[in-house]
C-alpha positions in Angstrom: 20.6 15.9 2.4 18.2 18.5 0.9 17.7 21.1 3.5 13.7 22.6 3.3 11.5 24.3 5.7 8.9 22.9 8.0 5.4 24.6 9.2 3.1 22.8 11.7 -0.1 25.1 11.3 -3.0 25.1 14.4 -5.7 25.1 12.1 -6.8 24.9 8.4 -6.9 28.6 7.6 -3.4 28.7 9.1 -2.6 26.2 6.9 -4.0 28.1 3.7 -2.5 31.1 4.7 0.9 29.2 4.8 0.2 27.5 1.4 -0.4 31.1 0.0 2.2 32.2 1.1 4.5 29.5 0.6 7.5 29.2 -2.0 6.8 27.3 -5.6 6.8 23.6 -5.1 6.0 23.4 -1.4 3.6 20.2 -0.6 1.0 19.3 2.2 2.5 16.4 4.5 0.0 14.6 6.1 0.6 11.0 6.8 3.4 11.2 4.8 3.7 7.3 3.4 4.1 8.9 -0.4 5.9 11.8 0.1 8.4 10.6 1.9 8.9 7.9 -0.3 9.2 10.4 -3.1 11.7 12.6 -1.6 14.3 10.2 -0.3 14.2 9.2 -4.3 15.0 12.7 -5.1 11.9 13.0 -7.3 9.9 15.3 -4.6 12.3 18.2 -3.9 10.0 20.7 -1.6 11.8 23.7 -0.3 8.7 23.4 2.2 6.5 21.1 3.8 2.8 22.2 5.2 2.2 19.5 7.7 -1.2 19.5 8.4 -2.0 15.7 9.8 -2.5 17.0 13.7 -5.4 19.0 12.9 -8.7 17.7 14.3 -11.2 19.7 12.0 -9.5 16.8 9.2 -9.8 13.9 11.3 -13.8 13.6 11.3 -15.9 10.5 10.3 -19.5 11.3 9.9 -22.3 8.5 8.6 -25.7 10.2 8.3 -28.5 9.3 6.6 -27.5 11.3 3.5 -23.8 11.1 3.0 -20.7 9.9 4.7 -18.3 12.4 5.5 -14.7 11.7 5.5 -12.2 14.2 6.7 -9.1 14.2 4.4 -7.0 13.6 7.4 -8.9 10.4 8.9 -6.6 7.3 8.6 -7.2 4.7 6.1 -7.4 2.2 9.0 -10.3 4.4 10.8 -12.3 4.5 8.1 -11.6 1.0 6.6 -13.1 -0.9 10.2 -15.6 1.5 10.6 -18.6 0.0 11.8 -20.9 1.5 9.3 -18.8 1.5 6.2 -18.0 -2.2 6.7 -21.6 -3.1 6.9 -23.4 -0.8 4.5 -20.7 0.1 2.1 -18.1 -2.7 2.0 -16.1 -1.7 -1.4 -15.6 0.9 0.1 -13.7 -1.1 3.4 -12.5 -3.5 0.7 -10.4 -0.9 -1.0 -8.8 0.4 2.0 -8.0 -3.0 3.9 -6.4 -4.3 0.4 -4.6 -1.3 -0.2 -1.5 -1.4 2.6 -0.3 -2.9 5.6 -2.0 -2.3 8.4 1.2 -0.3 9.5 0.4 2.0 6.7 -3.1 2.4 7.3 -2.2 3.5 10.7 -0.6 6.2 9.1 -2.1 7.3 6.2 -5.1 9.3 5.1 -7.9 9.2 3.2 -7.5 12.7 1.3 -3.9 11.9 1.1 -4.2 8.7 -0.8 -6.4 10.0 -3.3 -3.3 12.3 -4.8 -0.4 9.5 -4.3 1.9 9.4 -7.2 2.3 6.5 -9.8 3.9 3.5 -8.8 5.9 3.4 -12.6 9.7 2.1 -12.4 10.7 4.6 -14.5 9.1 7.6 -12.7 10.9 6.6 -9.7 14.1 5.0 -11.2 15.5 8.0 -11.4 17.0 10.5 -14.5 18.5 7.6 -16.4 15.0 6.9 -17.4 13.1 9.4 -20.0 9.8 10.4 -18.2 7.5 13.2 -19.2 5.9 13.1 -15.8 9.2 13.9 -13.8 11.1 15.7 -16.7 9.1 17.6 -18.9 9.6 16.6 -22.7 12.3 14.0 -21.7 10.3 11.4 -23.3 8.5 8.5 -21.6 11.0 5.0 -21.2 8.5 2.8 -20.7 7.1 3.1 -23.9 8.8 0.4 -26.1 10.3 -0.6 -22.6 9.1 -3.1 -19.5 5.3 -2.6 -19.7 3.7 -5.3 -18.1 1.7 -3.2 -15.2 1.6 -0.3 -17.4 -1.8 1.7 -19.0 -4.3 0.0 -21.1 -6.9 2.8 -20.9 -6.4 6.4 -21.0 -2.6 6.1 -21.8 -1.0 9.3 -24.1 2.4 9.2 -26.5 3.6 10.8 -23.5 2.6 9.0 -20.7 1.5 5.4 -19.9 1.9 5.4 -16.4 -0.8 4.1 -14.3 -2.9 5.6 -11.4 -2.1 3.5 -8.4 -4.8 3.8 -6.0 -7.5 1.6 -4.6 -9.5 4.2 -2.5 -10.0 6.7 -5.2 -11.6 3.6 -7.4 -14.4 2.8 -5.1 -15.3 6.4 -4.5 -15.4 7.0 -8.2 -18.2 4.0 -7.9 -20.2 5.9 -5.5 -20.0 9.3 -7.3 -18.1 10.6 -4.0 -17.5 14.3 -4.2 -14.2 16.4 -2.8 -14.6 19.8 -0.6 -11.3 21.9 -1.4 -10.1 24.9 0.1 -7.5 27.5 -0.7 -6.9 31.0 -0.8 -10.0 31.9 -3.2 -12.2 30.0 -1.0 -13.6 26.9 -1.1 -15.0 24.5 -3.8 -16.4 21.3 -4.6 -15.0 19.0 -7.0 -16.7 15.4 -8.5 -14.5 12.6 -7.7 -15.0 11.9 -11.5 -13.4 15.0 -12.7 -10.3 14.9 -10.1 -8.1 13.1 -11.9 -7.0 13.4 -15.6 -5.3 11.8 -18.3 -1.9 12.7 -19.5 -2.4 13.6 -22.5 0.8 16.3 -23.5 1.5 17.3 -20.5 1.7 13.9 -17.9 3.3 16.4 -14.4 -0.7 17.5 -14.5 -2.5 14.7 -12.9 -5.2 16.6 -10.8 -7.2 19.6 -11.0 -6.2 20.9 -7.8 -4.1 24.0 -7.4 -0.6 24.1 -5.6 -2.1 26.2 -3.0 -5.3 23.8 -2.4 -5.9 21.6 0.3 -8.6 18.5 0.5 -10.6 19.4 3.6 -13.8 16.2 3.3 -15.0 13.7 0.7 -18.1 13.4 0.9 -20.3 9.9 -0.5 -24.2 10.1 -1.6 -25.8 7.4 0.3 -26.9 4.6 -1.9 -28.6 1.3 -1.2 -26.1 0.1 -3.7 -23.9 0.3 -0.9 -24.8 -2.7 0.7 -24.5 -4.6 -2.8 -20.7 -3.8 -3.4 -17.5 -5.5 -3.8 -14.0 -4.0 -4.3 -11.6 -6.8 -6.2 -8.1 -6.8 -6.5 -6.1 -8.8 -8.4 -2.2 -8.6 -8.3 1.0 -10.4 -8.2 0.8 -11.4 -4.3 -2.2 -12.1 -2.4 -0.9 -8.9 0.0 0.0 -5.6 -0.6 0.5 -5.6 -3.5 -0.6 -2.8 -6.3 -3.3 -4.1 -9.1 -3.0 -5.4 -12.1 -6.5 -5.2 -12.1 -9.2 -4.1 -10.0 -13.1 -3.6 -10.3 -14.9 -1.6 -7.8 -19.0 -2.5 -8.5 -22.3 -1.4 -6.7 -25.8 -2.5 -7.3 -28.8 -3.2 -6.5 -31.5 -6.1 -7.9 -34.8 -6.2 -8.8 -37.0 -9.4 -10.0 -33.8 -10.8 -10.2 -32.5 -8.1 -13.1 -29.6 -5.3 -12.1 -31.7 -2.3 -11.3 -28.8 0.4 -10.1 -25.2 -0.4 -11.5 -21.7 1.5 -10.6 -18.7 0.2 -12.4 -14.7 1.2 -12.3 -11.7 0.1 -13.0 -8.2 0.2 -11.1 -4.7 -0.7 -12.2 -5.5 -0.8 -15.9 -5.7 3.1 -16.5 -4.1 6.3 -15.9 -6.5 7.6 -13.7 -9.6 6.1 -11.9 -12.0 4.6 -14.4 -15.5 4.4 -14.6 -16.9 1.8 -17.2 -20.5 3.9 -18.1 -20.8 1.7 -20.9 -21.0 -1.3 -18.8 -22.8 0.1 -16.5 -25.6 0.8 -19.1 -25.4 -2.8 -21.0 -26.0 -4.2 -17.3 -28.9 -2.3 -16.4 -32.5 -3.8 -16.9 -30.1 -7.7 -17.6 -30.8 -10.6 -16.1 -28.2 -10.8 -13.1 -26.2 -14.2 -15.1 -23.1 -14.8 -15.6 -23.0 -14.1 -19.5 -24.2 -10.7 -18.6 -21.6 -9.9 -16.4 -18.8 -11.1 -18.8 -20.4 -9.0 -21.5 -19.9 -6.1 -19.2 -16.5 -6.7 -18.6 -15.9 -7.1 -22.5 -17.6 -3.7 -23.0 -15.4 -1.8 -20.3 -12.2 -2.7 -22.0 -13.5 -2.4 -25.6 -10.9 0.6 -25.5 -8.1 -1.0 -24.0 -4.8 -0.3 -26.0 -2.3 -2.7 -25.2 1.4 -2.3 -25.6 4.3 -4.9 -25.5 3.7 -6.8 -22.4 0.9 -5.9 -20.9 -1.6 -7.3 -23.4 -2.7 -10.1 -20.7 -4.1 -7.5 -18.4 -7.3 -7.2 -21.0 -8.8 -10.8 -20.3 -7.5 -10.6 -16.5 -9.3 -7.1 -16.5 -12.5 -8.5 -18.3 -12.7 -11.6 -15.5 -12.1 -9.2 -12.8 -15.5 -7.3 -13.6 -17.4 -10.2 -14.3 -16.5 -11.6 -11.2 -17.2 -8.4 -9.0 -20.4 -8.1 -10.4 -20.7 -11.4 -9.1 -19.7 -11.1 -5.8 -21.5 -7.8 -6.1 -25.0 -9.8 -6.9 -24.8 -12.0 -4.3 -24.6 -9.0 -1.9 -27.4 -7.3 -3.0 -29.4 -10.3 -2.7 -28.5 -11.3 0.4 
């Protein structure tokens, strides 16, 4: 046992005051279905823990007529069978209902979820294995080694390891923004620039500072919405994490895709949007040639290692066939 300190603040400037104030390497607990994963492996070692999942000012839900407002502390399963989100933004439902048991949706939160930690073997195998991301400069073990659900886009020489969440994939599709607050105040950052690659230095895999807490995500309201689809293919039909995944919103006009939002899960080491797709699709004929030549184009850059290779063509289908589904939605 690992002995660390425990601090229930009353409210969220309590809590920044404690994370200011806290010893290197302490970490906000809120539902807690990663973290404590991660430190019964040994790979989280906290001497502290800012629990913050009992304060109400995180726990909102808001649907107006210009945005949805997510607290970062509302439960996956509250937001997922919301009323509103299941009827006018169903990717958005999609991704949260295919993410977990129900059990852990119960549990864990929205803001929460978008900073859980890669699901890589070797990450969380423990020091026998090389990794870059858990050791600095140890090296990385799956590279030349068991690849199969590993990084086809965005993947360094030091890191291959891919982003595991659903959630973060469909906000990425609906240009979703975060509202963080720490110590210097607070600030707004793009869902799109949250995340980043490894590149040299794979223990970086947000922007957000160790004193920082997610307070809101916030989601532009889109009639895209309606037209959306979040598909997940993996290994078992239930929770299970992706080989693949497309999140895709759009709308239709004179039977040609007017708005188009594409990204991509389980393929990359960080939430992926496919602009490039996106563009080709806009102003085409809603067929399904069109949508396949979408798919083609968002893993044009795909860099496949040893045994992973497969995951291009099941990643290629798994667009095409959101779009799809995505189409049929929109012209309901």
């Amino acid at each position: 046992m690992r002995p660390f300190a425990y601090v229930a603040p009353a409210t969220v400037g309590a809590a920044v005051d404690a994370l200011r104030d806290a010893a290197p390497g302490t970490k906000v607990l809120a539902g807690g279905t990663t973290l404590y994963d991660l430190m019964k492996l040994g790979i989280e070692t906290p001497p502290a823990v800012v629990d913050v999942h009992r304060l109400p000012e995180l726990t909102t839900i808001e649907t107006g007529p210009d945005e949805l407002v997510f607290g970062a502390g509302a439960r996956m399963a509250d937001v997922a069978d919301h009323p509103v989100v299941r009827a006018e933004y169903p990717a958005l439902s999609e991704s949260l209902w295919r993410a977990a048991s129900q059990q852990l949706r119960n549990m864990a939160t929205v803001g929460g979820n978008l900073l859980q930690r890669t699901r890589c073997g070797y990450f969380r195998g423990g020091p026998e294995f090389p990794c870059n991301k858990r050791e600095p400069g140890s090296g990385c073990a799956a590279l030349g080694g068991h690849d199969r659900t590993h990084a086809l886009l965005g993947a360094s020489d030091a890191c291959i390891a891919t982003y595991p969440g659903d959630w973060a994939i469909a906000l990425l599709a609906f240009d979703a923004v975060v509202d963080v607050v720490g110590p210097r105040g607070e600030r707004t950052v793009p869902l799109k620039d949250l995340h980043v690659e490894p590149g040299d230095d794979p223990t970086r895999e947000h922007v957000l500072d160790a004193d920082e807490l997610i307070l809101r995500i916030r989601v532009p309201a889109t009639p895209a919405g309606r037209g959306s689809t979040y598909l997940k293919i993996r290994d078992r039909e239930s929770y299970a994490f992706a080989l693949a995944s497309a999140a895709v919103a759009l709308t239709v006009a004179n039977g040609a895709v007017a708005d188009c939002r594409i990204a991509l899960g389980g393929v990359a080491t960080r939430p992926w949007r496919a602009e490039e797709a996106e563009r080709a699709l806009r102003g085409a004929p809603l067929t399904a040639e069109a949508a396949r030549h979408a798919g083609e184009i968002a893993f044009a850059g795909a860099r496949p290692g040893t045994y992973n290779g497969f995951r291009v063509e099941l990643g290629i289908r798994t667009v095409a066939d959101a779009v799809r589904m995505a189409g049929e939605r929109a012209t309901r």
